[in-house]
N, C-alpha and C positions, 0 to 999 in steps of 0.2 A: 466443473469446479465443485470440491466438497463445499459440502454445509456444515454447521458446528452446531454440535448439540451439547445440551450441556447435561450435566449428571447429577442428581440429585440425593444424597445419602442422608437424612435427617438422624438427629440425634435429639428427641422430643424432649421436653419438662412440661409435665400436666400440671396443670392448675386444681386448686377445684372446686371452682364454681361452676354449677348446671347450665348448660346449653339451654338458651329460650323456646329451642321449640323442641318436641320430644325426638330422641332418635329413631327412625324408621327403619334403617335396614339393620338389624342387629349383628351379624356377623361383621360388619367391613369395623373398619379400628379410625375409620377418617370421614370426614366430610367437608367441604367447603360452599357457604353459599353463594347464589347466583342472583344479582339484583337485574333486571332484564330493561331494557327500553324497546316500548313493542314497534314491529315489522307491520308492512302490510302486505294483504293477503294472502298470509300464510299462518299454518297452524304450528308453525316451528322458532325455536328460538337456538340461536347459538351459541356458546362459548368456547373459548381455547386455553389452556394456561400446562403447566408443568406442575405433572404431579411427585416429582420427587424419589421417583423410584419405588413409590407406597402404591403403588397402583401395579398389576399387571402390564406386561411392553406392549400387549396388543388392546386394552381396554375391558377385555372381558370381566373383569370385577366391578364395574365400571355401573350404578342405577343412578336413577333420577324421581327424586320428588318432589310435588308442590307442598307450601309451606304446612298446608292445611291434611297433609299426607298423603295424598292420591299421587299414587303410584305412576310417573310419566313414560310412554314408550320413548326408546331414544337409537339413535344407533350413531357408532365408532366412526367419524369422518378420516380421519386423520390421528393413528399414533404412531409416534416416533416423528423425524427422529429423534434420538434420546428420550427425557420422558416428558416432550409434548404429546399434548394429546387436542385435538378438535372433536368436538364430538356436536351434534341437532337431536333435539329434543319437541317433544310434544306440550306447546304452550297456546294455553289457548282467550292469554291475555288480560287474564281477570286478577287471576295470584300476583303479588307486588316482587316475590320470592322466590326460589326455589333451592333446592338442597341436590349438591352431586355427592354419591357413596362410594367408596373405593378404598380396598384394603383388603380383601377378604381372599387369602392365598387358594382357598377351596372354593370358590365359584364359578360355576358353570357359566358358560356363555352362555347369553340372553337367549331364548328360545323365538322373540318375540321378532316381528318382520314387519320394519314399522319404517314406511318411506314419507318423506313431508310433502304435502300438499301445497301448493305455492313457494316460489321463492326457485332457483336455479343454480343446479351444484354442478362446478367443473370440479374433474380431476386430470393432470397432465403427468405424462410418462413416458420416458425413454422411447425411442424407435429403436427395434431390434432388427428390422427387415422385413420384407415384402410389400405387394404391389398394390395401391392404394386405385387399383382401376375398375373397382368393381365396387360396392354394397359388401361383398362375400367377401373380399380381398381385404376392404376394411377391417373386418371383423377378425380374419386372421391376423391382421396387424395387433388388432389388441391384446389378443392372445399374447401375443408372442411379446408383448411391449413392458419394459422396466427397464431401471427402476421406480415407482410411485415418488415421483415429485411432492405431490401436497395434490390435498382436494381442500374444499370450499365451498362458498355461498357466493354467488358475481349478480351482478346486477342485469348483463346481457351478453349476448355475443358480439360483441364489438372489442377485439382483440389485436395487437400488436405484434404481442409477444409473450412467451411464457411467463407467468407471474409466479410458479412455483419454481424455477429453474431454468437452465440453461435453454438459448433462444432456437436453438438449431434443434431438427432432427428430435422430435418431439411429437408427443401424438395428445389431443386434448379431445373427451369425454365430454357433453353437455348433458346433461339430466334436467327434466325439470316439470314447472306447469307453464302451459302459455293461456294465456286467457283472451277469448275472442270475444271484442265487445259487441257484436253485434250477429245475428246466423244472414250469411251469402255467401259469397264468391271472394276469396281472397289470393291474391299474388305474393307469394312466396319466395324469396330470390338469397343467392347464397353467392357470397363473393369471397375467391381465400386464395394463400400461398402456403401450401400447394391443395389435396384433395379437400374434397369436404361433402361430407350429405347431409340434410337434416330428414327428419320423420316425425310427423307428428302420429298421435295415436299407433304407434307401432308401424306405419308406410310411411317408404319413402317418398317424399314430397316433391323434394328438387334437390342436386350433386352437380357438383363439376370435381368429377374423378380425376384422377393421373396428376402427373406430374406439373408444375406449373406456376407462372405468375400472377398476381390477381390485378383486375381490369378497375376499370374506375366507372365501371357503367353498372347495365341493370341484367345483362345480358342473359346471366343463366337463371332465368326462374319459369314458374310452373305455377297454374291455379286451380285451387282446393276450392270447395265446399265445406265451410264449418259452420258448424251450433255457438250460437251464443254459451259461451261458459268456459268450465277450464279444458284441456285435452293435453295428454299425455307429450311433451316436448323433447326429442333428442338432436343433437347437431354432435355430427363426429368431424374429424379434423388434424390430418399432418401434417409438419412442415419436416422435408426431407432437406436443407441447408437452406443457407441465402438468409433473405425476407422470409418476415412471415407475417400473414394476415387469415383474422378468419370474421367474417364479419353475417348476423345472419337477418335478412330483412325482409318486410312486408309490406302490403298495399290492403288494406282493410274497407269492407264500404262507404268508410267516411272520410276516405284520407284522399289527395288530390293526385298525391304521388307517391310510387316508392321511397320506404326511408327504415333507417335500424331499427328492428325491433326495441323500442325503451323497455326501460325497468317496471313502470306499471303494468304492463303487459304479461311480466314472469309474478310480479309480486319478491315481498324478500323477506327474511324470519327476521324474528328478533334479536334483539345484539345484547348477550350477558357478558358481564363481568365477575369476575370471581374473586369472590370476598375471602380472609383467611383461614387456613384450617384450623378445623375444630376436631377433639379429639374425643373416643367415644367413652364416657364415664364423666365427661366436662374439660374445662382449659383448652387451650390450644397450642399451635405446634410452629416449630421458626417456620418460615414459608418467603418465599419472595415471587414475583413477580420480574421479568424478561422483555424488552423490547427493543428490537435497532430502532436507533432515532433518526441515523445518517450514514454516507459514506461518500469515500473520495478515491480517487483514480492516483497509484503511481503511477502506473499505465495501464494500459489494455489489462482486464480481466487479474489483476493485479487491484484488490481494494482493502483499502484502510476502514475499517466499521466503529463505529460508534453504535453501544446500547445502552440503556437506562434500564438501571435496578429501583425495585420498590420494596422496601422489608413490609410485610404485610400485615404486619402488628397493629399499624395506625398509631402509634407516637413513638416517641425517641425511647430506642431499648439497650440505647450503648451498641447500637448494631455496629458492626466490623466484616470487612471483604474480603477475602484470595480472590482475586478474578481469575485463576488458572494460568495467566500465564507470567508469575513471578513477581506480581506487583499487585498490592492492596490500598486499602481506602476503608472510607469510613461514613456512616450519616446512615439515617432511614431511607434516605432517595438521595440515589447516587451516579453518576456517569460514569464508563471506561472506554477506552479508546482499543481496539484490539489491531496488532499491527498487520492479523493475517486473518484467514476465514478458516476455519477447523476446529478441533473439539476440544473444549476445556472443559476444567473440573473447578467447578466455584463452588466460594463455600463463601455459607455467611454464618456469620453468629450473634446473635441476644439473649437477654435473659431470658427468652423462652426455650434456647437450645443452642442448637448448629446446624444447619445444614449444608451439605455438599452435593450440590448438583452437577449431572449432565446437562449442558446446554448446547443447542445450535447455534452456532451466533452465523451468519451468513447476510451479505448483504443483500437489501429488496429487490428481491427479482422485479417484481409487478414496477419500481420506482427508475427500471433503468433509461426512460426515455425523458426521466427529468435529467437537469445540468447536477453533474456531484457535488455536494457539500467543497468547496477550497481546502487542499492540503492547509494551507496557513490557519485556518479556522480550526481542523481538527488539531494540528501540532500546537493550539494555544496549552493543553490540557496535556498535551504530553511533555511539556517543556516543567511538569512540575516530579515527572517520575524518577522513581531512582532506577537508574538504568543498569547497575552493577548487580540488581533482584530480576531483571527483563529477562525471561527466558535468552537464553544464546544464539540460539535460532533466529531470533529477531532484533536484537538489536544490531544487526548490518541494515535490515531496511529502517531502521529506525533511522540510522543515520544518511541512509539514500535520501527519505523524508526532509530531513532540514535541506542539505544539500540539496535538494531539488528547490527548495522555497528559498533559498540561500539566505538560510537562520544561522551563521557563524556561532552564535553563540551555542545553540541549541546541539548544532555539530560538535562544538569541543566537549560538550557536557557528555554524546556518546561514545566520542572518542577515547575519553579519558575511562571509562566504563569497560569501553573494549582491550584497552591497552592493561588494566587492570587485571582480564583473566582472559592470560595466555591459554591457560588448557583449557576452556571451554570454546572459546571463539576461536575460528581458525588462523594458522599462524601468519599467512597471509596478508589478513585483514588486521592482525596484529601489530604488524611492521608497518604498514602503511599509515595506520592513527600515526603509532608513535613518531612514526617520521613527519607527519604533519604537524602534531603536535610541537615537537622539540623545536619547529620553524618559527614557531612562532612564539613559545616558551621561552626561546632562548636570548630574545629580544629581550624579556621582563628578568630572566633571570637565567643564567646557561645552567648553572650548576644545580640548579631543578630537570630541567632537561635532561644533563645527563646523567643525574640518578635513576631516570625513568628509565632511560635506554639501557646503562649498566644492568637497571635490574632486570631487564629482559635476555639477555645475553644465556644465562642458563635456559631457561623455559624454551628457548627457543635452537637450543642448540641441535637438536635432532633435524630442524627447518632449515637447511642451505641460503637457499632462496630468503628468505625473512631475517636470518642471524645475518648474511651478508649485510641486508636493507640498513637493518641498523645499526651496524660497525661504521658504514661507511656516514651515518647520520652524529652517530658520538664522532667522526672526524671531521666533519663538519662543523659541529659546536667549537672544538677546541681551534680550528682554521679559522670562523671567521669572524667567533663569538668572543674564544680568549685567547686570539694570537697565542696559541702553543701552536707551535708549525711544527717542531718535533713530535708532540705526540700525536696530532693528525699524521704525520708523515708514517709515522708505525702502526695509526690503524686504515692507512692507505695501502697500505704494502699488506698489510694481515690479510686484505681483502682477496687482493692479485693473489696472494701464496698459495692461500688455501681454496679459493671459490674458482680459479680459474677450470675453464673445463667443465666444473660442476654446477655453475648457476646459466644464466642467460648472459651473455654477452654484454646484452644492456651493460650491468651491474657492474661485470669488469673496467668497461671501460671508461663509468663515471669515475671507477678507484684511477684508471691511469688518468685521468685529465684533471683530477685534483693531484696525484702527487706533482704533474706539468704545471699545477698554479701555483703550488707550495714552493715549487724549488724558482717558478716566473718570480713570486713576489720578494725571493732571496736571491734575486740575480743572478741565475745560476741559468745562462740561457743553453746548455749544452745539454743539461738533464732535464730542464723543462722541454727542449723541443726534442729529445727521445722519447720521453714519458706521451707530448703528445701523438706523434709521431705511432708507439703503439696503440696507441688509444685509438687512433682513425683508423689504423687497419684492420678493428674490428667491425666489419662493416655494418651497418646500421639500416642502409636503405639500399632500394635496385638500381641508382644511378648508374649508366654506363661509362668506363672511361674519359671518353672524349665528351660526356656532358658537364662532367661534374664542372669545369671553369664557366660554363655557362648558367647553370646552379648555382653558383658560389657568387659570381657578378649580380645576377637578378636578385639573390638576398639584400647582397649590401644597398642596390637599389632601391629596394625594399623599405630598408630601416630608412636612408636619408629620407624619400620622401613623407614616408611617417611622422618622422623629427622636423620638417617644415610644416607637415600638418600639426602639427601639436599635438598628434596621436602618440603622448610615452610610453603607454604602459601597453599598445599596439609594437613601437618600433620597439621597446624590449624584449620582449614574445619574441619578435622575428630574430633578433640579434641572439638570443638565447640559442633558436633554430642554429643560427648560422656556425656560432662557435661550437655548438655540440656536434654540429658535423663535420665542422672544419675546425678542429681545436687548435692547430696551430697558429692560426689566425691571430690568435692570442698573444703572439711572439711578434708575429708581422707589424703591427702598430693599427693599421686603421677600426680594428674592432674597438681597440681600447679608447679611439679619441672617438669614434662612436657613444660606447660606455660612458663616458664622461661626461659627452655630452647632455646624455639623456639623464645623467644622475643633477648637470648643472638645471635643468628644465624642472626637475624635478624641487629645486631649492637644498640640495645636498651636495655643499662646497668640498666638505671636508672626504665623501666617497669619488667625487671627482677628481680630485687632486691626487688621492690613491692610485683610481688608476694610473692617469696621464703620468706621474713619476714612476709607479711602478713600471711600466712602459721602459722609459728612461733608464734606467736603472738594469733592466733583463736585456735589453737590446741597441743599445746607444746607435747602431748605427744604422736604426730604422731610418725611413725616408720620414717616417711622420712622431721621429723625437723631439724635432726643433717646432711642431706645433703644439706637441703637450709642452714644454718647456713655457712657451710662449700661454698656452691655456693658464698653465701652472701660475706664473708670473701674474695673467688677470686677474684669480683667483686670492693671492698674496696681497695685493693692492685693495681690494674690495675688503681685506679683510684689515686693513690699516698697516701690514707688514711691508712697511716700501724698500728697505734693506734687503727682505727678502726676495722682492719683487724683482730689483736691482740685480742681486745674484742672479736669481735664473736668465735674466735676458742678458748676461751679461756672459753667461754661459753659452747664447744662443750666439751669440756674435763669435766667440771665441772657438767654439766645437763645430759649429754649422756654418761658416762664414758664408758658404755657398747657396743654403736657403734662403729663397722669400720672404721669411721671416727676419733674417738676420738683416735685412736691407732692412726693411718697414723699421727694426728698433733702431737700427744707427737713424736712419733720416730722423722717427722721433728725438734722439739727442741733440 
């Protein structure tokens, strides 16, 4: 998975008033202080932050002093990617202060070879190949291993999983001091998936090489003789897939049992913060501050990140954001939601300047064995973006995002965003809003609808596939929105003319089984059951011959017992299935008193009645006219029209004399 770094381009405004404590490295053009909270047992302090692009990509421009000017040794833990940098440094807990220097295009790397004394640095890195069965073999592993994940300061060897990067196929580096609190005889044990060796003072101690799972016991260790005090600490360590564990532990003269090595036992540096920059001659420089706060799962390896921005000024400077990926914001301390993990270009501005940074944004490696932050949690903050500025790229998962939390609202907000710009979003995804949209548009208003769809019509004319979608979605409006049957009927037929052959099947054959409803609802049962008639024979599913009447039975079975369950919006789903593949069905009669019935369940008299006449009307000599007649008639009566009620059953006696029905209404007279 990438990481996102971010990029930092400053565009400075000096001030000018003098910097409180004097400048020390006179070449570099920057500095930022470092207020520390001390570590123990160690002579080191840390910090991490983005230097903005004012710094060399590898750190070499890069010193450290204490406030008081004495010169710190330090060295480059981590730069990049983009323009982070980690760097440890020589503190040795007295100064309240310190000053980082960086800017100076003509400086030589440090000459100075300055490793910290307490405290325990991993770094974890790509497996490139070979064989982890030896001490030797390890070593070539390293060699040969990238890319540099991240390095760091960890408290022990008590590991999961990669905290700089991906979990697999990984090779992690321990460095360090381990301090023996007592001189004897101590038991050393090393439990991992897969290799691993540790070496104290330059030997190895104890390994379980090769390939493999890790044990839950004490199995692979070995006993040393150490001095009271610190000694040189390494533990090496691959995971070649699967699991991984690397765990490294001890038995010391005062302990009862084996148990992990703790943190007082390595020690740990001190933890800086970096205060903002200061520029050389006085004033300082826009500057911010980077952190993931959270993240969430669309799915697997697929994450939604949340980071927090800090402008570094310390009070309100009219600060203003691009977070790089087409949406801005505004405040000193601020939130963004990013939809993907990858490199953006942010830019902040105040009255000290602008900056535009390279940033990583990437979610918490070290965090992935907590539960994700809830999609619904993060989409609180996206439900405020303008999504027609979201990069193009992402707002389809934007819109996955709600759809998955099932935020209606939040989905038309991206929908209408997407629908909005045909050429940048693909055409596809284009057709499908709009066809969602107008469904539900057309309810509140059609003729909004189909201005939406009209106006897609060109944009989308080079797109088969999508221009179809939506012809057939404007004939839909005027079918069942504004009863224009003729004009759905001509962009029913546009569809067939022109897309046949050239889209999916699918598409065609929803155009043939709306002209088959167009001409049902006009009584016209000759052209409805042609129309549907070609519409079935474009086949849809592998049914074989001789099954399909047994498929077609088990649907209708299907919906009945649905509709005794009171399952509606279950038996309409099925019944949908049934006439979409059986569209003639439609003419037959029992789908429609089906229909009807689910629309009566539903408390929608007046779409029930539609059917059950429309029925009537396209095929009078169904077997099941004289029970929509008869529905028809309940329906009339419930609604105080007893004349009308009268008519229909009086119809029923006079055209069906021979139905069931027609008996039940005579005995009622």
């Amino acid at each position: 998975m990438r990481r996102v770094a971010i990029i930092v381009v400053c565009v400075l405004l000096a001030g000018a008033e003098a910097h409180a404590s004097a400048w020390r490295e006179g070449p570099c053009h920057f500095r930022r202080p470092v207020d520390i909270t001390p570590g123990n047992r160690s002579d080191a302090a840390t910090v991490s932050f983005y230097h903005g692009g004012r710094a060399k990509p590898d750190g070499s421009d890069i010193r450290v002093y204490a406030e008081d000017g004495t010169k710190a040794a330090h060295a480059i833990l981590q730069a990049g990617p983009g323009d982070f940098v980690r760097l440890a440094f020589q503190y040795d807990g007295k100064p309240s202060r310190y000053y980082i220097y960086y800017g100076n295009a003509d400086a030589k790397p440090s000459t100075e070879k300055w490793e910290p004394k307490g405290g325990l640095i991993l770094e974890t890195r790509g497996y490139r190949g070979g064989d982890p069965g030896s001490l030797n073999g390890m070593r070539d592993i390293i060699k040969r291993s990238e890319p540099k994940f991240g390095k760091g300061f960890v408290k022990n060897v008590f590991q999961g999983l990669n905290i700089f990067g991906p979990h697999t196929n990984y090779v992690s580096i321990y460095h360090g001091t381990l301090y023996a609190p007592s001189t004897g005889k101590y038991v050393m044990c090393t439990s991992s998936d897969d290799a691993s060796f540790m070496l104290i003072d330059a030997k190895l101690v104890v390994s379980w090489p090769g390939w493999h799972g890790p044990v839950a016991d004490t199995r692979y260790n070995a006993t040393v003789d150490l001095d009271a005090g610190p000694h040189a600490f390494e533990y090496l360590h691959i995971n070649g897939g699967g699991g991984s564990a690397a765990v490294a532990a001890w038995q010391h003269p005062g302990m009862a049992r084996i148990a992990p090595i703790g943190p007082d036992a390595f020690g740990w540096p001190g933890t800086g913060r970096a205060g903002p920059v200061e520029l050389r001659g006085g004033g300082g420089a826009a500057d911010f501050l980077c952190e993931v706060t959270a993240e969430g799962n669309l799915s697997e390896d697929n994450y939604i990140v949340k980071a927090a921005f800090e402008d570094t000024a310390g009070e309100e400077t009219g600060t203003t954001w691009d977070f790089g990926d087409g949406l801005e914001g505004s405040g000193r301390i601020t939130e963004h939601v990013y939809l993907q993990e990858g490199d953006y270009s942010i830019k902040m501005k105040n009255r000290q300047g602008e900056c535009v940074n390279r940033v990583q944004v990437v979610h918490r490696w070290w965090n992935d064995m907590a539960a994700p932050t809830p999609l619904a949690e993060l989409a609180r903050q996206m439900k405020a973006y303008d999504f027609t500025r979201l990069n193009a790229k992402l707002v389809k998962k934007a819109l996955a995002i709600f759809q998955d939390i099932e935020d209606a609202t939040g989905a038309e907000a991206v929908m209408k965003a997407i629908v909005a710009r045909p050429g940048e979003v693909d055409a596809d995804s284009v057709a499908e809003s709009a066809v969602t949209l107008s469904r539900s548009e057309s309810f509140r208003a059609p003729e909004d609808a189909l201005k939406m769809l009209t106006g897609l019509e060109k944009p989308l004319e080079n797109s088969p596939a999508a221009l179809a979608r939506v012809l057939l979605a404007e004939g839909d409006v005027h079918f069942y929105f504004m009863q224009k049957q003729d004009k759905a009927l001509e962009l029913y037929d546009r569809v067939v003319s022109r897309f046949a052959g050239k889209v999916q099947e699918h598409t065609v054959r929803i155009a043939k089984i709306r002209i088959g409803d167009v001409y049902r609802e006009r009584g016209d049962y000759e052209k409805a059951l042609k129309a549907y008639t070609e519409g079935e024979k474009l086949k849809i599913n592998p049914w074989p011959e001789d099954r399909l009447a047994v498929r077609k039975g088990g649907l209708f079975m299907e919906v009945e017992n649905l509709l005794k369950d009171g399952k509606l919006d279950d038996a309409a789903e099925s019944l949908d299935t049934l006439e979409w593949e059986y569209p003639a069905e439609r003419l037959r009669g029992e789908s429609s008193v089906l229909r009807g019935r689910i629309a009566l369940g539903r408390k929608n008299s007046s779409e029930a009645y539609k059917q059950f006449m429309a029925l009537v009307k396209v095929n009078p000599r169904s077997e099941y006219a004289a029970e929509c007649l008869y529905l028809s008639a309940l329906i009339k009566e419930q609604e105080g029209n007893k004349d009308e009620a009268a008519a229909l059953r009086k119809r029923i006696v006079d055209e069906y004399p021979e139905s069931p029905r027609a008996a039940e209404v005579t005995k009622q007279k």
